[in-house]
HTML snippet that shows the backbone in 3Dmol.js (N, CA, C, O; Angstrom):
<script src="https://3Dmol.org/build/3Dmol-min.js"></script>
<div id="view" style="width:600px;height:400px;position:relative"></div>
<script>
const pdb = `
ATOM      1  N   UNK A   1      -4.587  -2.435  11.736  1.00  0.00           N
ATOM      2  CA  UNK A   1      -5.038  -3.126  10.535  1.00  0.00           C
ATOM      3  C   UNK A   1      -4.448  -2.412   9.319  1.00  0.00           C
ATOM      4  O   UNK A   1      -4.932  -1.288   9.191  1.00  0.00           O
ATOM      5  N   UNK A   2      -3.472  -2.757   8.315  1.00  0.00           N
ATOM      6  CA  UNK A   2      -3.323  -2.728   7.092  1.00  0.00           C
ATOM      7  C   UNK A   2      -3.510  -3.246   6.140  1.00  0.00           C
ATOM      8  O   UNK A   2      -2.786  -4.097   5.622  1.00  0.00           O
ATOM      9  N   UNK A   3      -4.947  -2.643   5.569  1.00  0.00           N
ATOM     10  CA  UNK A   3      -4.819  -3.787   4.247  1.00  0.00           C
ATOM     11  C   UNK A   3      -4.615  -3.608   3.284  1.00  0.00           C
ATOM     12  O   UNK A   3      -5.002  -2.607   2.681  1.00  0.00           O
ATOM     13  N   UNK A   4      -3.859  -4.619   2.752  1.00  0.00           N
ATOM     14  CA  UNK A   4      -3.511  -4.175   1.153  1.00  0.00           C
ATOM     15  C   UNK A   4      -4.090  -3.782   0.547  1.00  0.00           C
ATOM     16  O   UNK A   4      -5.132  -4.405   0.746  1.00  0.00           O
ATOM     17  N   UNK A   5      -4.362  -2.785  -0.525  1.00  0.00           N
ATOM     18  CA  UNK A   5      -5.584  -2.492  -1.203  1.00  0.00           C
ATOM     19  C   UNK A   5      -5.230  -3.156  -2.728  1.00  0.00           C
ATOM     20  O   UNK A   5      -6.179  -3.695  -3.298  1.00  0.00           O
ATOM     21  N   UNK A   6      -3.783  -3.143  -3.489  1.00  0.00           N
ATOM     22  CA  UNK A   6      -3.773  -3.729  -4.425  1.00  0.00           C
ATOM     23  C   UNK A   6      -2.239  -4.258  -4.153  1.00  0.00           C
ATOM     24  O   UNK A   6      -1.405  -3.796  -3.374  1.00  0.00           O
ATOM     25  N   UNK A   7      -2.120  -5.619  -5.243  1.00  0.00           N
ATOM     26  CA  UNK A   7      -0.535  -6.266  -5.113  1.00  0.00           C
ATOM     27  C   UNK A   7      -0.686  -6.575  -6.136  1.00  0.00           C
ATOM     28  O   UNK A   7      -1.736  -6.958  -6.651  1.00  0.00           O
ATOM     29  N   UNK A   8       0.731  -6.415  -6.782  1.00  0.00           N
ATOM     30  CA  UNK A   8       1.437  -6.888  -8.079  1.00  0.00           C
ATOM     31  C   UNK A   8       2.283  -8.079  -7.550  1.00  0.00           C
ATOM     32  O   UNK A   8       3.263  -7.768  -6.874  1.00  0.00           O
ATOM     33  N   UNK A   9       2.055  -9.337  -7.751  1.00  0.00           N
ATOM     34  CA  UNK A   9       3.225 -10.007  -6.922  1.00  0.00           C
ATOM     35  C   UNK A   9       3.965 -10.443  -8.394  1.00  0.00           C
ATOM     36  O   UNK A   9       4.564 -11.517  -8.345  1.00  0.00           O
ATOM     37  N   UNK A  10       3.985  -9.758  -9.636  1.00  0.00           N
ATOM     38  CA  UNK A  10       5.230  -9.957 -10.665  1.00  0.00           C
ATOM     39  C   UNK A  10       6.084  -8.537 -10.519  1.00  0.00           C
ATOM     40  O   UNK A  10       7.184  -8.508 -11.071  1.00  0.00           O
ATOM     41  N   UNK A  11       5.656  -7.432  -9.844  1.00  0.00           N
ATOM     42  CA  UNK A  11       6.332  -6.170  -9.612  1.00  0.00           C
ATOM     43  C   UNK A  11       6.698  -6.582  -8.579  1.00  0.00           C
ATOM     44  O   UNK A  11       7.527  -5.786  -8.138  1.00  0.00           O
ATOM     45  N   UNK A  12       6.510  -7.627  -7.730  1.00  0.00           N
ATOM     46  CA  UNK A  12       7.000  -7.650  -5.692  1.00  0.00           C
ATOM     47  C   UNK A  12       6.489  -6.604  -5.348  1.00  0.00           C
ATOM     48  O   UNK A  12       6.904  -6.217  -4.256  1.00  0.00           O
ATOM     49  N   UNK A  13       5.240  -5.526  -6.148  1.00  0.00           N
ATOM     50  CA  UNK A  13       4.819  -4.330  -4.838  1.00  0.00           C
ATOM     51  C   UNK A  13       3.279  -4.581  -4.459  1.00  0.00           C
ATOM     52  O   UNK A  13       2.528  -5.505  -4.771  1.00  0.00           O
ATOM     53  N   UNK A  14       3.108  -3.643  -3.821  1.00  0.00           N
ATOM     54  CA  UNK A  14       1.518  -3.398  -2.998  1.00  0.00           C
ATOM     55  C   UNK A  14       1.447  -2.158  -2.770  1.00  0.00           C
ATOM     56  O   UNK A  14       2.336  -1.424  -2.338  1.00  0.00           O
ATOM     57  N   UNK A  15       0.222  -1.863  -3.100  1.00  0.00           N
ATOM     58  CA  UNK A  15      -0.662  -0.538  -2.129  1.00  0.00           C
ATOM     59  C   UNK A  15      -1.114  -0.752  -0.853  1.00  0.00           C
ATOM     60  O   UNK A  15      -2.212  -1.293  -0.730  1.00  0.00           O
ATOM     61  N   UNK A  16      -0.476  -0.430   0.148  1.00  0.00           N
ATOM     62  CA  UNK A  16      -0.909  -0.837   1.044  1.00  0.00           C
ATOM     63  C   UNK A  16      -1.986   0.332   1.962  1.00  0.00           C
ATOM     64  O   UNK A  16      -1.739   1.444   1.495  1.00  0.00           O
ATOM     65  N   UNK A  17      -2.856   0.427   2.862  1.00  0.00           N
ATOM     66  CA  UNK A  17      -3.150   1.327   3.752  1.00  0.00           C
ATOM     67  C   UNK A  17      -3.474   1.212   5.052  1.00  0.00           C
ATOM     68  O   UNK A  17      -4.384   0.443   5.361  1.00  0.00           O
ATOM     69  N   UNK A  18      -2.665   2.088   6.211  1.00  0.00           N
ATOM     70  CA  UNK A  18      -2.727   2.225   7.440  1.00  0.00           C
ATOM     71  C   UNK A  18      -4.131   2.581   7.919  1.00  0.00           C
ATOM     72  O   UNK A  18      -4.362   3.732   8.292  1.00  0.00           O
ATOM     73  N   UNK A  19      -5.064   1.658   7.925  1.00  0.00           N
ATOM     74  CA  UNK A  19      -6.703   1.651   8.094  1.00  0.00           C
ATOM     75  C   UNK A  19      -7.079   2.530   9.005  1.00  0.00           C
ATOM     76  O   UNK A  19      -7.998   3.286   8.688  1.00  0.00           O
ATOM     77  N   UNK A  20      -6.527   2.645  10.237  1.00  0.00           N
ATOM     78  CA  UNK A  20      -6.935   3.411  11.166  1.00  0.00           C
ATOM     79  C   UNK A  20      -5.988   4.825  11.457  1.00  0.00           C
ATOM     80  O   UNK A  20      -6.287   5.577  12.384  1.00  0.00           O
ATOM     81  N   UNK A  21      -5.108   5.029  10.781  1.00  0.00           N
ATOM     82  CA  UNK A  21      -4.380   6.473  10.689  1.00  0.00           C
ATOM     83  C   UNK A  21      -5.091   7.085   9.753  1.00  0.00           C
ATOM     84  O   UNK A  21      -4.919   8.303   9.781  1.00  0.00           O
ATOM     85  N   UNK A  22      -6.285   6.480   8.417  1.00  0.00           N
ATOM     86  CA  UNK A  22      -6.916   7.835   7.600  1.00  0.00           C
ATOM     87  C   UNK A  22      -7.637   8.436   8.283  1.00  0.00           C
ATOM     88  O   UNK A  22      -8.420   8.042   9.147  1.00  0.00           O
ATOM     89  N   UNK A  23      -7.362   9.604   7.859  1.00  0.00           N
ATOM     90  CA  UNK A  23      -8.535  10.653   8.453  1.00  0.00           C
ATOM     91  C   UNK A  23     -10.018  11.349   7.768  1.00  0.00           C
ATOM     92  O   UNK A  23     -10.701  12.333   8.053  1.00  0.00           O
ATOM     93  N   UNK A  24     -10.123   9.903   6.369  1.00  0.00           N
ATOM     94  CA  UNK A  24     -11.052  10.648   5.191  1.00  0.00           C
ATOM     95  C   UNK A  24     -11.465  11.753   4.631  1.00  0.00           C
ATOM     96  O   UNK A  24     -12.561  12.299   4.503  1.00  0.00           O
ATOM     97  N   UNK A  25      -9.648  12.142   4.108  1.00  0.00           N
ATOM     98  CA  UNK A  25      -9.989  13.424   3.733  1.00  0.00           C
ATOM     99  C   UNK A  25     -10.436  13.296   2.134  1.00  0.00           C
ATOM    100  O   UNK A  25     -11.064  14.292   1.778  1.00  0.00           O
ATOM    101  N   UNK A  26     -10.286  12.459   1.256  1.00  0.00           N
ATOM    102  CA  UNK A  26     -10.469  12.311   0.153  1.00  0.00           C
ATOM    103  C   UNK A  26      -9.457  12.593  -0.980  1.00  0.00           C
ATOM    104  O   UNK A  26      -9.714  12.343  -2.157  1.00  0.00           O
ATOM    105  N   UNK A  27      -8.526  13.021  -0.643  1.00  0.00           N
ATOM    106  CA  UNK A  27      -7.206  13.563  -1.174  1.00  0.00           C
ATOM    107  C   UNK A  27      -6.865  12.721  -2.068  1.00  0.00           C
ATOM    108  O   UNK A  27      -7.041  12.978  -3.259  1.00  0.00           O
ATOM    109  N   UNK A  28      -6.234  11.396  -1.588  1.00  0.00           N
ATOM    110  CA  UNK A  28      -5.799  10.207  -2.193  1.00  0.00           C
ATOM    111  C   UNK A  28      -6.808   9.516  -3.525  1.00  0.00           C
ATOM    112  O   UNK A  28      -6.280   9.065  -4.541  1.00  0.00           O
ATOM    113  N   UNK A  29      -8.104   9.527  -3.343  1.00  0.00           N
ATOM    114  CA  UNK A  29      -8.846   9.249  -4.738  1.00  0.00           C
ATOM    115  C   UNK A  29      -9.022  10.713  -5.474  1.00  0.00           C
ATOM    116  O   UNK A  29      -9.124  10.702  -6.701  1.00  0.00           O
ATOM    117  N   UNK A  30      -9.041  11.344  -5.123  1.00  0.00           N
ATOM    118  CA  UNK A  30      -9.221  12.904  -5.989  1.00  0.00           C
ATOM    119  C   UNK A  30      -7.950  12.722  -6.834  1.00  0.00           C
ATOM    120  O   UNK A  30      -8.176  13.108  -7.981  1.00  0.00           O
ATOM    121  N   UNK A  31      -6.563  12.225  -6.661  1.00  0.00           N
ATOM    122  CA  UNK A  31      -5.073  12.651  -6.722  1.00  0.00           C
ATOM    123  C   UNK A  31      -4.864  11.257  -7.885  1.00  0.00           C
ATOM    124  O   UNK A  31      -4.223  11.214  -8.936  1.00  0.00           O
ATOM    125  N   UNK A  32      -5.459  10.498  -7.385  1.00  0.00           N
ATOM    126  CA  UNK A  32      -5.308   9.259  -8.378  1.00  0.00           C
ATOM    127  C   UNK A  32      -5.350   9.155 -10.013  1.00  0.00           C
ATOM    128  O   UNK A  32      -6.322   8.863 -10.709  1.00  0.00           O
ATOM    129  N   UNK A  33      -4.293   9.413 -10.339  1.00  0.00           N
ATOM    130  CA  UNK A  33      -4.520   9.937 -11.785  1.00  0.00           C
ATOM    131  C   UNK A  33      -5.167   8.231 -12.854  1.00  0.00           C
ATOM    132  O   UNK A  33      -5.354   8.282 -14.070  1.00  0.00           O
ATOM    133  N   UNK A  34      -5.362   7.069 -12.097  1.00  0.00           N
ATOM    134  CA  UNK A  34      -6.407   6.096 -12.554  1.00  0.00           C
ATOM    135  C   UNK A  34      -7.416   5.955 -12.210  1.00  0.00           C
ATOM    136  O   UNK A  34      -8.193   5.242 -12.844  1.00  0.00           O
ATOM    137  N   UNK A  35      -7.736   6.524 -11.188  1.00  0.00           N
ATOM    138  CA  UNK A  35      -8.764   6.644 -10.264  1.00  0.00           C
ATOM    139  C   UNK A  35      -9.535   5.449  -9.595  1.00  0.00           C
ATOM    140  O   UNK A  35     -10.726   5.476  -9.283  1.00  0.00           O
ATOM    141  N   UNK A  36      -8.579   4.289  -9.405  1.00  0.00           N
ATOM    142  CA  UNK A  36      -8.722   3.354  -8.971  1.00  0.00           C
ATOM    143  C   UNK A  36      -9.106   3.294  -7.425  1.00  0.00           C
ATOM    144  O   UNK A  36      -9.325   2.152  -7.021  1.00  0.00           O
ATOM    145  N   UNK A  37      -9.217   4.230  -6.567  1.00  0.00           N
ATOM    146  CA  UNK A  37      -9.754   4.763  -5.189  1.00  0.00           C
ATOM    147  C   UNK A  37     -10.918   5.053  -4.995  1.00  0.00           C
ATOM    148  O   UNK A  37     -11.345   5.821  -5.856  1.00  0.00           O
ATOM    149  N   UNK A  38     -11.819   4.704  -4.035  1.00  0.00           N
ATOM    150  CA  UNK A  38     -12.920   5.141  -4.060  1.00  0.00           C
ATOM    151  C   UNK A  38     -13.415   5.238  -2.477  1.00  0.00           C
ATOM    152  O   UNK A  38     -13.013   4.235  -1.888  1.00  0.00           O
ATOM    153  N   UNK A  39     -14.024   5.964  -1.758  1.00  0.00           N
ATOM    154  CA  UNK A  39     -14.655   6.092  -0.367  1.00  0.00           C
ATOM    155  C   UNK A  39     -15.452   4.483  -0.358  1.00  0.00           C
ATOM    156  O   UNK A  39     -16.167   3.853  -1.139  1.00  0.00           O
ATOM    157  N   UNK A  40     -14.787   4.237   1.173  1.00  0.00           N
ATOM    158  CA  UNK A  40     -15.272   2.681   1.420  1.00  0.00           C
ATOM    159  C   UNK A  40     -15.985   2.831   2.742  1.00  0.00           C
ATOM    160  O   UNK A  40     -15.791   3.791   3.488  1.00  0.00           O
ATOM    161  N   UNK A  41     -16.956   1.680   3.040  1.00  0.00           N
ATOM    162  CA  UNK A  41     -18.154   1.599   3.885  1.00  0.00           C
ATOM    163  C   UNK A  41     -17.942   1.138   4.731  1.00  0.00           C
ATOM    164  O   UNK A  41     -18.883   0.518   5.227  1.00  0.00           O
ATOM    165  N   UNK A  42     -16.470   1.110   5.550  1.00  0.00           N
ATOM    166  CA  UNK A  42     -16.586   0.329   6.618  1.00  0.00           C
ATOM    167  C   UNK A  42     -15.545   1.708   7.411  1.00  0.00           C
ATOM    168  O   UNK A  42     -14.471   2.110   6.962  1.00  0.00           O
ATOM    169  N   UNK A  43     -16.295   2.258   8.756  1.00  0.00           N
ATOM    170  CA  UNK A  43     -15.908   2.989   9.590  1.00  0.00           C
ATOM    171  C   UNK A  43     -14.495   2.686  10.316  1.00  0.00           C
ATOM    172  O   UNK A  43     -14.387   1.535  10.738  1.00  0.00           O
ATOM    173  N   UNK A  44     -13.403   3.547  10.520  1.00  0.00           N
ATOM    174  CA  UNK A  44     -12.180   3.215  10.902  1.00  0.00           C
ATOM    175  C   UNK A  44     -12.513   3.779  12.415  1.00  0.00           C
ATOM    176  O   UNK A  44     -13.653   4.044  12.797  1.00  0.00           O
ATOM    177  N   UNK A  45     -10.959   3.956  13.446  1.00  0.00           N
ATOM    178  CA  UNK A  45     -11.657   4.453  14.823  1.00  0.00           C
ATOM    179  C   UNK A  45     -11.397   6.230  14.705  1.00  0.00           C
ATOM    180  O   UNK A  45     -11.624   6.825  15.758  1.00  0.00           O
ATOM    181  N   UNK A  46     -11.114   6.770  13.961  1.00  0.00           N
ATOM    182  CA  UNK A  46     -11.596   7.998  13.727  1.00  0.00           C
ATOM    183  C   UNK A  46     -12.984   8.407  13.043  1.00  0.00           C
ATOM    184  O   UNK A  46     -13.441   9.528  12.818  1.00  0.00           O
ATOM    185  N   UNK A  47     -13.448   7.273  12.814  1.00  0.00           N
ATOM    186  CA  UNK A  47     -15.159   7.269  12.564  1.00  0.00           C
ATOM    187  C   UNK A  47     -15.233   8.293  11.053  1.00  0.00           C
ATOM    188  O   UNK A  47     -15.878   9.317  10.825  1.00  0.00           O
ATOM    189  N   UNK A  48     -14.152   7.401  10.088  1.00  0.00           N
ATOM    190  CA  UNK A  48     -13.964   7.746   8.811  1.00  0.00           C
ATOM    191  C   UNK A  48     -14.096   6.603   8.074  1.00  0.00           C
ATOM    192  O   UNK A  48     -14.108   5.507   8.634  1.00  0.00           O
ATOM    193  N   UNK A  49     -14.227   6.754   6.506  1.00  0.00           N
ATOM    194  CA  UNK A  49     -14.289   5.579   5.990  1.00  0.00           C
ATOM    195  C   UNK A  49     -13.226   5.588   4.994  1.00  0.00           C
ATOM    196  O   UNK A  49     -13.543   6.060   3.902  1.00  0.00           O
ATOM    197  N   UNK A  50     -12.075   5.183   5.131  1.00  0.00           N
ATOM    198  CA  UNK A  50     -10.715   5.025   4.718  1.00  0.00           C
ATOM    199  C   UNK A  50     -11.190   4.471   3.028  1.00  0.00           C
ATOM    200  O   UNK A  50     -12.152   3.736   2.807  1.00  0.00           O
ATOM    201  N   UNK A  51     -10.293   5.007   2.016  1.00  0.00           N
ATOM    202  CA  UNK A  51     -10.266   4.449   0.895  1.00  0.00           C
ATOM    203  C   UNK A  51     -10.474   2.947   0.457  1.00  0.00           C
ATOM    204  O   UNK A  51      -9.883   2.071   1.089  1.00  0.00           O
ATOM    205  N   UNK A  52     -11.238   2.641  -0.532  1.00  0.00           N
ATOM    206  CA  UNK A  52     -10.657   1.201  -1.024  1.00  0.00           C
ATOM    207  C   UNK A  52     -10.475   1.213  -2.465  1.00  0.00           C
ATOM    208  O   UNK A  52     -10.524   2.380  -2.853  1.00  0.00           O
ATOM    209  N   UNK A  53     -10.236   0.191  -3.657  1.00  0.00           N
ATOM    210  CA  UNK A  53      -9.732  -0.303  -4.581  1.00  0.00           C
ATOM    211  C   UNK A  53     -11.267   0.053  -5.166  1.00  0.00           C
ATOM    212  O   UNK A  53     -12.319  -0.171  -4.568  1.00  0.00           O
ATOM    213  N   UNK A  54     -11.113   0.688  -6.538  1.00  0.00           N
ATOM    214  CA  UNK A  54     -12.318   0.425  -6.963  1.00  0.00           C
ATOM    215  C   UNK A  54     -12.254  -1.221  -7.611  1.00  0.00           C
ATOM    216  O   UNK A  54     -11.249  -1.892  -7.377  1.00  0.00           O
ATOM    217  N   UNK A  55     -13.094  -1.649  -8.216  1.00  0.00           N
ATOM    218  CA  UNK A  55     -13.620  -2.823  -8.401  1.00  0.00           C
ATOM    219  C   UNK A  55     -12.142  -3.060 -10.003  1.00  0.00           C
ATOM    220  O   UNK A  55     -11.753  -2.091 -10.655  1.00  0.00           O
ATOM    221  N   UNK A  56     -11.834  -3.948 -10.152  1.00  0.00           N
ATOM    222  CA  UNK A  56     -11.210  -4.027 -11.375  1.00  0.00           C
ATOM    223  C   UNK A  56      -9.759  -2.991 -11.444  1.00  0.00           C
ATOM    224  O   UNK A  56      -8.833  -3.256 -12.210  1.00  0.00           O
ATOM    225  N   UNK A  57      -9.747  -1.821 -10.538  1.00  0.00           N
ATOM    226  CA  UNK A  57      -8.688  -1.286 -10.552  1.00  0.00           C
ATOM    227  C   UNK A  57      -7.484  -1.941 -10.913  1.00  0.00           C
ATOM    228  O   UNK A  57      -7.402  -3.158 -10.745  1.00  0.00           O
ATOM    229  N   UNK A  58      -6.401  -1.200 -11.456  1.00  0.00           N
ATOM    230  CA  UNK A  58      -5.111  -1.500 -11.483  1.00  0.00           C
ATOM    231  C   UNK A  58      -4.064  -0.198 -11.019  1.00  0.00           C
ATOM    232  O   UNK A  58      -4.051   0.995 -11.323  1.00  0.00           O
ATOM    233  N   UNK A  59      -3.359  -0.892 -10.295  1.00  0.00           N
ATOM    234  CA  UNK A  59      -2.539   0.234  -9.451  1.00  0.00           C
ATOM    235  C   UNK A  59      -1.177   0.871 -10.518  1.00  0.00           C
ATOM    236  O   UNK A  59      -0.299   0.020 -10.654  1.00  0.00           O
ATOM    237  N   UNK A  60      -0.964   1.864 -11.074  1.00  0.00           N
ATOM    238  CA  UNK A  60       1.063   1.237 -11.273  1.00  0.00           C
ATOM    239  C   UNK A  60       2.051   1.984 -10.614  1.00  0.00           C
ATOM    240  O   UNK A  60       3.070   2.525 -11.043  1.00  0.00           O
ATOM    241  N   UNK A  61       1.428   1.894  -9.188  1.00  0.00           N
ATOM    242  CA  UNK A  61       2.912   2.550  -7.792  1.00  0.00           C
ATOM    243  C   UNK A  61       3.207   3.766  -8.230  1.00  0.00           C
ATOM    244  O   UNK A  61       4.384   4.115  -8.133  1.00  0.00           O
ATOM    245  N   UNK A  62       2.241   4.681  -8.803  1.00  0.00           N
ATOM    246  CA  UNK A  62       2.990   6.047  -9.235  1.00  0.00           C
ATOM    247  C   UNK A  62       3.614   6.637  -7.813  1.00  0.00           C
ATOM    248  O   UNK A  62       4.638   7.320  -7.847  1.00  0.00           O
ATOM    249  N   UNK A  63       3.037   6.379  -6.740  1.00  0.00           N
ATOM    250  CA  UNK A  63       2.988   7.081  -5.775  1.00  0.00           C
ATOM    251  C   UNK A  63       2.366   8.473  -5.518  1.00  0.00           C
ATOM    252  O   UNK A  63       2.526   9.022  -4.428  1.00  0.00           O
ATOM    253  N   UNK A  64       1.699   9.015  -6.460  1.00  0.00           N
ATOM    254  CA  UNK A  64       0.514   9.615  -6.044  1.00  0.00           C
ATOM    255  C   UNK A  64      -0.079   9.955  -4.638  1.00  0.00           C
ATOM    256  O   UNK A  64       0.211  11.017  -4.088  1.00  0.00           O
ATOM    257  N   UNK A  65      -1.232   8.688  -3.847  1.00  0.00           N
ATOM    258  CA  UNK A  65      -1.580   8.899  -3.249  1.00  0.00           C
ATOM    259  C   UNK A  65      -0.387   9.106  -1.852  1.00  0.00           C
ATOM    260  O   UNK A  65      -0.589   9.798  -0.854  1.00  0.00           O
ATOM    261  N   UNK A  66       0.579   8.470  -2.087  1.00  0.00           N
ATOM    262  CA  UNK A  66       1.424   8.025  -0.870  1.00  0.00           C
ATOM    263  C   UNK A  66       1.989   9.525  -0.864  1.00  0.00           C
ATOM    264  O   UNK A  66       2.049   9.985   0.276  1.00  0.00           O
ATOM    265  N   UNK A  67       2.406  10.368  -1.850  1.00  0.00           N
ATOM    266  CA  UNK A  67       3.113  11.481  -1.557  1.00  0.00           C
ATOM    267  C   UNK A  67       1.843  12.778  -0.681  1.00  0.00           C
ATOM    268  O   UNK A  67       1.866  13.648   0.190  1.00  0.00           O
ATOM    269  N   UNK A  68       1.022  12.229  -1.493  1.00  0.00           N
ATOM    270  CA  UNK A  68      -0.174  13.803  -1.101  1.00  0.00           C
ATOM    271  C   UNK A  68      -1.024  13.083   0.278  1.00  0.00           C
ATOM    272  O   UNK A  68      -1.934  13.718   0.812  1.00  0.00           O
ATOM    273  N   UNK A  69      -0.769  12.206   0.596  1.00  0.00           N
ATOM    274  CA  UNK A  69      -1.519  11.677   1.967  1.00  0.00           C
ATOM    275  C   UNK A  69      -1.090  12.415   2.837  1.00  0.00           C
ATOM    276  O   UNK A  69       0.121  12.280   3.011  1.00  0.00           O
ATOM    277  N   UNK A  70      -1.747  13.411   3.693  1.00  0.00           N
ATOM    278  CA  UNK A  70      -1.148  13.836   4.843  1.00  0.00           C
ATOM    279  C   UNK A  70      -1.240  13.154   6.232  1.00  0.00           C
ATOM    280  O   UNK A  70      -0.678  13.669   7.198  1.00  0.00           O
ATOM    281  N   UNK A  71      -1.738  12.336   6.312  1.00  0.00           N
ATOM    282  CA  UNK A  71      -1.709  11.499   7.327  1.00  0.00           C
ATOM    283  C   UNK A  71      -0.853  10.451   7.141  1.00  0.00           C
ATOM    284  O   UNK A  71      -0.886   9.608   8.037  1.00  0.00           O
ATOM    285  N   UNK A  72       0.105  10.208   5.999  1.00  0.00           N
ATOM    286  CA  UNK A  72       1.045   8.875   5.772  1.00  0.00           C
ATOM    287  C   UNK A  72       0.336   7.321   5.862  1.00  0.00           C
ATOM    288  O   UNK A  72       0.935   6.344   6.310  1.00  0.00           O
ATOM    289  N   UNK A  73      -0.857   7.301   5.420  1.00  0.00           N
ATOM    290  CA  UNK A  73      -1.807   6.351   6.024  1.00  0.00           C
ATOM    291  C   UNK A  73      -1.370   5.331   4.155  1.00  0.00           C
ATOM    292  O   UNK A  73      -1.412   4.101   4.126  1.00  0.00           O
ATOM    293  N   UNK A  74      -1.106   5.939   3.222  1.00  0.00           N
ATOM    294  CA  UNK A  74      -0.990   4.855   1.912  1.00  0.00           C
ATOM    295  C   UNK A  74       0.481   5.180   1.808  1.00  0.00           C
ATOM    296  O   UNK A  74       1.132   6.222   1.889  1.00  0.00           O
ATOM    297  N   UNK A  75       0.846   3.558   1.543  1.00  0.00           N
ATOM    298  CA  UNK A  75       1.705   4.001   0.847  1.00  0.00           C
ATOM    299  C   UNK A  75       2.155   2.335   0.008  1.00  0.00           C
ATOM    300  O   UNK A  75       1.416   1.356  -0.094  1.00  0.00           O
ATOM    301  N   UNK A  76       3.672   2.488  -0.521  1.00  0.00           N
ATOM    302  CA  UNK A  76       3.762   1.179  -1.205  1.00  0.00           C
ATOM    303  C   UNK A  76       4.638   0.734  -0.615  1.00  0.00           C
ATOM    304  O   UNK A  76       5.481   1.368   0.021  1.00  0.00           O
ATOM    305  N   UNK A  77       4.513  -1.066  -0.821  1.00  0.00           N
ATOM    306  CA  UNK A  77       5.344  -1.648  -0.129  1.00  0.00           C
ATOM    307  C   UNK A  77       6.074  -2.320  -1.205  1.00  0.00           C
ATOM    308  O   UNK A  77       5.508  -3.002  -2.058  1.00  0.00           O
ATOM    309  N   UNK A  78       7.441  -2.104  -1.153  1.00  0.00           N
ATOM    310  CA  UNK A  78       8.639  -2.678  -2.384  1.00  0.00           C
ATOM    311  C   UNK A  78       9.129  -4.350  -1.973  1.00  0.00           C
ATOM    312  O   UNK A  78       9.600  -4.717  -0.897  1.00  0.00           O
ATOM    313  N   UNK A  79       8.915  -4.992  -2.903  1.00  0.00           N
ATOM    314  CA  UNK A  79       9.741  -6.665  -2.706  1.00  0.00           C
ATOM    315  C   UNK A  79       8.221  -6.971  -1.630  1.00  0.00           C
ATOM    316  O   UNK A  79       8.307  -7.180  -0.420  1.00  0.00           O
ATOM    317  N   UNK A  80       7.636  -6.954  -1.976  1.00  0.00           N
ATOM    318  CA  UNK A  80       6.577  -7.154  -1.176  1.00  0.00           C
ATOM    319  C   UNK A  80       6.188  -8.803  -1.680  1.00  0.00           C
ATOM    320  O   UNK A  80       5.893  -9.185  -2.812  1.00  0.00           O
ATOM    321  N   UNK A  81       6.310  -9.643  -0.343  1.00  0.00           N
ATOM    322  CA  UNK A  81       6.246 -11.151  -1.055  1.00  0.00           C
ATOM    323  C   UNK A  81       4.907 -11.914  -0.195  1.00  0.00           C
ATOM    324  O   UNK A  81       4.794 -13.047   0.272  1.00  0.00           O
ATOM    325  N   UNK A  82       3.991 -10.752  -0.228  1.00  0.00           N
ATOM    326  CA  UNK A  82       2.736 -11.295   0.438  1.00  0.00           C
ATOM    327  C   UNK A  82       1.857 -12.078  -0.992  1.00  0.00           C
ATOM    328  O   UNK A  82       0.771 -12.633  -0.821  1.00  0.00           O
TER     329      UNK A  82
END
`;
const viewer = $3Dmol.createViewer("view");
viewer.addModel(pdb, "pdb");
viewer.setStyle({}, {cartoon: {color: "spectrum"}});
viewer.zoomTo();
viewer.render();
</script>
């Protein structure tokens, strides 16, 4: 399961995240210099609760979370025509 967490479809990008590769370490919303991340309520199969979008967020692809993820679980997707 990957779900997008945010899409620009006038940038062609997305935040996307590898749902079941986080390991909820918290890294990725701590790192978020908008802080558009927040701990989400639905258990992955490492029996973590993988990031989501805070409410109203706006992403702008700094890549942030995607560089400091150590599990490679966020990242962005370019020309993204979902």
């Amino acid at each position: 399961m990957c779900p997008i967490l945010y899409e620009d479809k006038e940038k062609k990008k997305a935040l996307a995240l590898q749902f079941d590769r986080c390991k909820g370490c918290g890294i990725c919303i701590e790192i978020c210099p908008r802080k558009i991340l927040t701990e989400g309520k639905e258990l992955n199969t490492k029996v973590q609760y993988p990031p989501v979008l805070v409410e109203g967020g706006v992403c702008t692809f700094c890549r942030e979370c995607e560089l400091i993820c150590p599990d490679f679980a966020l990242y962005i997707l370019e020309n993204s025509g979902t």
